[in-house]
C-alpha positions in Angstrom: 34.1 -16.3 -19.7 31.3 -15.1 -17.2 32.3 -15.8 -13.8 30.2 -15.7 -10.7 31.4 -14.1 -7.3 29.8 -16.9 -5.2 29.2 -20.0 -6.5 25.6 -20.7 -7.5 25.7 -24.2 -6.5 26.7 -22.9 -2.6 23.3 -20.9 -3.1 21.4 -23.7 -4.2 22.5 -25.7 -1.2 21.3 -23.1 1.1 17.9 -23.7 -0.1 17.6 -27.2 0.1 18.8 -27.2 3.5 15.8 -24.8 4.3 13.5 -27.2 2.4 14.9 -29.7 5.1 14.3 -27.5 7.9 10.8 -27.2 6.9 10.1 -30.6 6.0 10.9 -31.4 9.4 9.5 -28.8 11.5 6.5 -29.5 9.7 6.5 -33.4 10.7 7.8 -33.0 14.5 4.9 -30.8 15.2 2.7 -33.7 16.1 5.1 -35.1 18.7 5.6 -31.4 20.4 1.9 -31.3 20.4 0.8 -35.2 21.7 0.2 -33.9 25.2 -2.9 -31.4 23.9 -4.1 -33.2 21.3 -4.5 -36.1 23.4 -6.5 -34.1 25.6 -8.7 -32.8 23.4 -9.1 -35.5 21.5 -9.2 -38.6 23.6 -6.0 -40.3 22.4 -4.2 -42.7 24.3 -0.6 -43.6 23.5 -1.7 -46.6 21.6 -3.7 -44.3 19.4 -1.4 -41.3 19.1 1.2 -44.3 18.2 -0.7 -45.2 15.2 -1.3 -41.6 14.4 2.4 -41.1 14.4 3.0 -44.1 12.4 0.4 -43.8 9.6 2.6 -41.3 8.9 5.2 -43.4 7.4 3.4 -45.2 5.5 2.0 -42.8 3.4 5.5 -41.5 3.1 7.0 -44.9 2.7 4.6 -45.7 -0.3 5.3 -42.5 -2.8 9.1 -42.8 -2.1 10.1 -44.5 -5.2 7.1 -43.5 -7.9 7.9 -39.6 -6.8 12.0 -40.6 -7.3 10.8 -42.1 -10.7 8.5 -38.6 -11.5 11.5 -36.3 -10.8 14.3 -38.5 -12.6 11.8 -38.2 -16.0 10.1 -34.8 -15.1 13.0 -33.1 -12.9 13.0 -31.8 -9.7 11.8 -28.3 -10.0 8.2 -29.0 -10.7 8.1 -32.3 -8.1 9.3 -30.5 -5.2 7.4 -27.1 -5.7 4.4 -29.2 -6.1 4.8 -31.8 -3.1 6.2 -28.8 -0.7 2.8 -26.7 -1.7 0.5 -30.1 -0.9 2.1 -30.9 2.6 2.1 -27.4 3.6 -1.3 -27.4 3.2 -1.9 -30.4 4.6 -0.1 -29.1 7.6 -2.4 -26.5 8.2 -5.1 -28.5 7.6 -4.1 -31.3 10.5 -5.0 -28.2 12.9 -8.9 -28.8 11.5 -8.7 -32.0 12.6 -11.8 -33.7 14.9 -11.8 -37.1 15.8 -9.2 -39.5 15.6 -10.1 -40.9 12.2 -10.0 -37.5 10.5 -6.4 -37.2 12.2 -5.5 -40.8 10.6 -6.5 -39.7 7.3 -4.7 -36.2 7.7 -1.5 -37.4 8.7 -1.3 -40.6 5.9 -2.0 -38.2 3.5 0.3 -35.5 5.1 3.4 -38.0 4.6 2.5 -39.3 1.0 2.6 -35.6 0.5 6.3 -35.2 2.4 7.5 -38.7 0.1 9.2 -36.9 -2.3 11.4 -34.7 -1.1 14.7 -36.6 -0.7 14.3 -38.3 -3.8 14.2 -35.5 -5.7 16.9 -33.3 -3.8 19.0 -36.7 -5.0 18.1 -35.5 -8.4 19.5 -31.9 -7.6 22.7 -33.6 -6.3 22.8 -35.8 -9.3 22.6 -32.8 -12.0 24.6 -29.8 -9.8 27.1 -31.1 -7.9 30.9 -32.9 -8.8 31.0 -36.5 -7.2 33.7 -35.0 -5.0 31.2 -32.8 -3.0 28.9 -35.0 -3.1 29.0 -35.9 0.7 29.2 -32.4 2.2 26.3 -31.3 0.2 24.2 -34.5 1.6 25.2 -33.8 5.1 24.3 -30.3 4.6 21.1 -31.2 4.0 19.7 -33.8 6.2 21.4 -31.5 9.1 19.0 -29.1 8.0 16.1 -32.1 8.6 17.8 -32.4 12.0 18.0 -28.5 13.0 14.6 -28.2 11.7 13.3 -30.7 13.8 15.2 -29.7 16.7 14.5 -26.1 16.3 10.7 -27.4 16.0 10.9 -28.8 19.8 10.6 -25.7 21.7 9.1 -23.8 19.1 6.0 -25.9 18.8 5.9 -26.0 22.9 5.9 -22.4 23.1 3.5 -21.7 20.2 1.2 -24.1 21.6 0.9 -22.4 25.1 0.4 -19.1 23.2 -2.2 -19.9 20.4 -3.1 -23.4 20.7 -2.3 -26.7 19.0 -4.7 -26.0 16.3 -3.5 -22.5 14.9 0.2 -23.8 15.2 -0.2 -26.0 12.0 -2.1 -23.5 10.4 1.0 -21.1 11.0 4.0 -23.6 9.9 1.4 -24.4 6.9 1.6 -20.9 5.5 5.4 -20.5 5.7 5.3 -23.9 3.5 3.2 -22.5 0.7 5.2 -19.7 0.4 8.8 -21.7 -0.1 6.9 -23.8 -2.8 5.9 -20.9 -5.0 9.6 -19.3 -4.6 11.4 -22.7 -5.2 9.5 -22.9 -8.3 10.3 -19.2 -9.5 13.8 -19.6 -8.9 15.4 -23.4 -9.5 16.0 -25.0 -12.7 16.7 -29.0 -13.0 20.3 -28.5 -14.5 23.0 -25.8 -14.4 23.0 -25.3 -18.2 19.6 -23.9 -17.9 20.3 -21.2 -15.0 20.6 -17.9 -16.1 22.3 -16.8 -12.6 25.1 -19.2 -12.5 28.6 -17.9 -14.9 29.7 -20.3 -17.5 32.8 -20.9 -15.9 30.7 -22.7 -12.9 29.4 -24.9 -15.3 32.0 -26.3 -17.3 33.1 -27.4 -14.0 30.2 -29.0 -13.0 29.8 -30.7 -16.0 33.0 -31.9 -16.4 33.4 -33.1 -12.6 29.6 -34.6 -11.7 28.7 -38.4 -12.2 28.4 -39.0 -16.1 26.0 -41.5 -17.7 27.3 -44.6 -18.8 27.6 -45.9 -22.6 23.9 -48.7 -21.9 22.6 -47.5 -18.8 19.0 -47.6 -18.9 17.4 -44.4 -18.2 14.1 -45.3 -16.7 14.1 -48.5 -14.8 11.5 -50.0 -13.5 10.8 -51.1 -9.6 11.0 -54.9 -10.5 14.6 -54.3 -11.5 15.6 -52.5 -9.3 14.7 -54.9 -6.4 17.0 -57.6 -8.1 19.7 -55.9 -7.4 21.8 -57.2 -4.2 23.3 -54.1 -3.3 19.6 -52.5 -3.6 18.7 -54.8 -0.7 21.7 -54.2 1.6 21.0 -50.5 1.0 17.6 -50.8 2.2 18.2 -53.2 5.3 20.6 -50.7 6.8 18.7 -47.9 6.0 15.7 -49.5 8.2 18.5 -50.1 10.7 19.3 -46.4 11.3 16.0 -45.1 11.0 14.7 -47.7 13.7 16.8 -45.3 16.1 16.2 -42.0 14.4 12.5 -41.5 14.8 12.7 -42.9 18.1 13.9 -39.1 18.3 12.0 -37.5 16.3 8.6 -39.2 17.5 9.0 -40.8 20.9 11.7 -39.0 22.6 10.0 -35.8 23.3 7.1 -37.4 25.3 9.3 -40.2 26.8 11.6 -37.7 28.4 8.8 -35.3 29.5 6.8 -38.4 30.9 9.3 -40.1 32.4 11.5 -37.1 34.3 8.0 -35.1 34.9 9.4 -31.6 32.5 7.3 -29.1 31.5 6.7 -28.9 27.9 9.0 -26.5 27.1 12.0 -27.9 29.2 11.4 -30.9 27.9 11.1 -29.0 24.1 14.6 -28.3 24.8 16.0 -31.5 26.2 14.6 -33.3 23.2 16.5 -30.7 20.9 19.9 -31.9 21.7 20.2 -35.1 20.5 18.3 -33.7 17.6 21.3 -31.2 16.9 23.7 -33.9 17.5 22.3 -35.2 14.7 22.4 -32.5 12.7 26.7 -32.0 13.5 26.8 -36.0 12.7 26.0 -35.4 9.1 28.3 -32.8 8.9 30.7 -34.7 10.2 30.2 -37.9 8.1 29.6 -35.6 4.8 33.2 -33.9 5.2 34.8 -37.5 5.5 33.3 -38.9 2.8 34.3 -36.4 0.7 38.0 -36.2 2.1 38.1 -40.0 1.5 36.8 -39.8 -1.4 39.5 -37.3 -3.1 42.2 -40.0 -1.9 40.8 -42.2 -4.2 38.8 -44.5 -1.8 35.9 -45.1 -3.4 34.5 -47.8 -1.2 36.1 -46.0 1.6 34.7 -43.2 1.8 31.3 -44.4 1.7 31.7 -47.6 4.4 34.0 -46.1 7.0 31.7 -43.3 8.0 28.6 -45.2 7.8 30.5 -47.9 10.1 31.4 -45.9 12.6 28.1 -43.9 13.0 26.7 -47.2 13.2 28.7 -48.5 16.5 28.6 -45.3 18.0 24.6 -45.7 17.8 24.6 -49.0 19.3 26.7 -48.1 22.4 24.6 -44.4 22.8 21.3 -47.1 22.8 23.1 -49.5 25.1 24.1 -46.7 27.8 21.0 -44.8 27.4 19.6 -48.3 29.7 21.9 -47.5 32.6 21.3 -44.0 33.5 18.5 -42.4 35.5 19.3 -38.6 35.3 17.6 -36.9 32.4 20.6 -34.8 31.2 23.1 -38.1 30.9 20.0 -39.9 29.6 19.9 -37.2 26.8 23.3 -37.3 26.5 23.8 -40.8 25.9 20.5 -40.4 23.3 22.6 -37.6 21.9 25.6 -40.2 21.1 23.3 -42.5 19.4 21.3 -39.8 17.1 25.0 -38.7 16.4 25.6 -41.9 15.0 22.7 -43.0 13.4 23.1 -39.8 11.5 26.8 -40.1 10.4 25.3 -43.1 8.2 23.3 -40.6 6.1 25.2 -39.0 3.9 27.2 -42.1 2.6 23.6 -43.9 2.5 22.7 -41.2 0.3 26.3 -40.5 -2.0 25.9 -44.6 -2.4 22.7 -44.3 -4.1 23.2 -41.5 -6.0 26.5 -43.5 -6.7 25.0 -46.7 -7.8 21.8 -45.4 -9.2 23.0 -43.0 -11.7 20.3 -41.1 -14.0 17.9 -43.2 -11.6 19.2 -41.6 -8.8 15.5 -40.1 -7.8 13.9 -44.2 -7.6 16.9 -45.4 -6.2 16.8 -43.1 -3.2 13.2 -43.7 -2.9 13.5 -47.2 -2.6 16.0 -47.0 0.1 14.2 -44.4 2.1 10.9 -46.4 1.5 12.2 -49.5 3.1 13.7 -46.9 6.0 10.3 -45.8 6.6 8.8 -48.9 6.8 11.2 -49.7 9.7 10.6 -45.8 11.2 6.9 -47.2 11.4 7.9 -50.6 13.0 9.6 -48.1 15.3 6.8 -45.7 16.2 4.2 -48.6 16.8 6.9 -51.0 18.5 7.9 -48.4 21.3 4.7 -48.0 23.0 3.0 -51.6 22.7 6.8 -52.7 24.2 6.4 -50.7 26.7 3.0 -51.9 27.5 3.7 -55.5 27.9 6.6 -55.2 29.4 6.4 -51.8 31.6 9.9 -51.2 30.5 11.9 -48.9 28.1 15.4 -50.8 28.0 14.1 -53.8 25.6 13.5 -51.5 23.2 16.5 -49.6 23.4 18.3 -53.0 22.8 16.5 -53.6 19.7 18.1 -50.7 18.2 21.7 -51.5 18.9 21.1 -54.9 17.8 19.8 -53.3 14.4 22.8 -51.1 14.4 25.7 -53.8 14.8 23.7 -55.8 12.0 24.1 -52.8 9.9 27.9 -52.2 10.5 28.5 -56.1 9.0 26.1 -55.3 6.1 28.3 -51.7 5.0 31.3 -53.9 5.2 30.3 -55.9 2.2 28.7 -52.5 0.8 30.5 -51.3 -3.1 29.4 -48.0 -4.8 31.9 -48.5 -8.0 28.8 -51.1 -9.1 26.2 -49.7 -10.8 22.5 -51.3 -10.4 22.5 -50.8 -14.3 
């Protein structure tokens, strides 16, 4: 029997977690940059609100046809393809001249991101035993976190060396080049791998998810949406993105504006919460899976998620009573945590109930997500307009958050949408 010395499916999930990294250093960019491209461009916060937000829905919108493309296709092709497109639409956003050509840009930027999670559920689906299923999930939307994080800074830095406008271009190029390698080097199932020994995939095959005797293979969005436990999905999932892209968007030019920091101190405050994040999926991903292997189905999947909700609603609440930036951060930092220990058993549960339509299944749920991520990026600043406050919107989000503890409560993965 060919063995391997290191498992190939530990490889594979160090390259997904660099597709992460990218896919979010490429979309925090724009909030490193707001302050010069403002400048140059005119922008108020109203409009660099929208431009943020026109983001999601363009990523919002392909979520579920690219999760149907890579359940029928596979994911090899659909990410190579959708990694090459935003990479070069990255690059291209440094081109950019008014504020409509930046609207455009960006929409088209996201419907080019759309696909990514989808089809890394796909890759879960086909390479990984149910058992690891959360680790490997946590693993990768920490990457999504360290990426952005690591993006903070970086972008700062870049931007007072060559200028917001060659600083796409740059992240663009590294993009092209992970699409042409991912291509080259992944196949959709272990059985088609030449690199991997035979004895890692009997296990694989024998431990992952296997179809059920009448599932239907290709379902369409209308039934999906009938599904109850669809809907509960998606209604948390806009829950804990309502507080996640306050990070990712906002918080960098909320904390720079309000404590007066300099771009790159501020590049580095904003990064904390952001790797918070990033340990918060580890953490959650390593429960579910010990949970999991003690036979707790349901378990494993709603006591993580639960408890990364609360601790998000009292990070949101506290975050209201301080006035120093570092317990400020710290306090965001708590609530990031949380809001990310909810990903990886949002994730395992629609991989869990979705099946072979793991890919629309996941694009579903994050398409609803998004739509609340863009509720998010619009509702911050026009809050903060008519009410010349920050706390009410802070209180939005750990009202979202306790809603979504009482909805994972009723949450069961054993049921298949099928």
């Amino acid at each position: 029997m060919k063995k391997t010395i290191i498992p190939i499916r530990f490889v594979l999930v160090l390259s997904t977690f660099l597709l992460t990294v990218l896919l979010y250093v490429d979309r925090a960019c724009i909030s490193a940059a707001k302050s010069d491209i403002s400048t140059d461009l005119g922008f108020s916060m109203t409009d660099f609100g929208w431009i943020m937000a026109v983001f999601t829905l363009g990523y919002a919108m392909f979520q579920t046809p690219y999760g149907k493309l890579a359940d029928k296709k596979g994911a090899r092709g659909v990410i190579a393809g959708i990694v090459t497109v935003w990479s070069l639409l990255t690059a291209i956003t440094g081109f950019a001249w008014n504020y409509s050509s930046m609207l455009i840009v960006r929409f088209l930027f996201g419907a080019g991101e759309a696909g990514a999670f989808p089809a890394l559920s796909k890759v879960v689906y086909n390479w990984y035993p149910v058992s690891e299923r959360g680790i490997i999930q946590g693993i990768n939307f920490s990457g999504s976190r360290i990426g952005a994080a690591f993006a903070m800074p970086l972008v700062a830095w870049l931007i007072k060396d060559i200028g917001w406008r060659y600083t796409f271009v740059v992240f663009g190029f590294f993009g092209v080049l992970y699409g042409i390698f991912w291509y080259l080097l992944f196949r959709d199932n272990p059985e088609s791998t030449r690199f991997i020994g035979s004895d890692e995939v009997e296990y694989i095959t024998k431990n992952r998810q296997q179809s059920k005797p009448g599932i239907n293979k290709s379902l369409s969005f209308g039934s999906i949406l009938k599904s109850t436990a669809m809907w509960k999905t998606c209604i948390q999932y806009i829950c804990s993105n309502f507080t996640f892209y306050f990070s990712l968007t906002w918080m960098y030019p909320y904390i720079q504006e309000r404590f007066q920091l300099g771009l790159v101190e501020a590049g580095f405050y904003t990064s904390i919460p952001l790797i918070a994040g990033a340990v918060g999926n580890w953490l959650a991903g390593i429960l579910v899976d010990s949970i999991y292997r003690k036979g707790k189905w349901k378990l494993s999947r709603r006591l993580p998620a639960m408890i990364g909700f609360t601790l998000s609603a009292i990070g949101m609440i506290a975050v209201t009573q301080v006035s120093s930036p570092l317990v400020s951060v710290a306090f965001m930092a708590l609530a990031v945590f949380g809001a990310d220990m909810t990903l990886s058993p949002s994730w395992a549960f629609c991989i869990d109930i979705g099946n072979e339509n793991a890919g629309a299944v996941s694009g579903t749920m994050n398409m609803a997500g998004n739509l609340g991520a863009f509720v998010t990026i619009i509702a911050f600043p026009y809050l903060y307009s008519w009410t010349g406050q920050y706390e009410l919107f802070f209180f939005i989000c750990a009202g979202l958050s306790l809603i979504a503890v009482l909805i994972w409560s009723t949450m069961n993965p054993e049921k298949s949408i099928n």
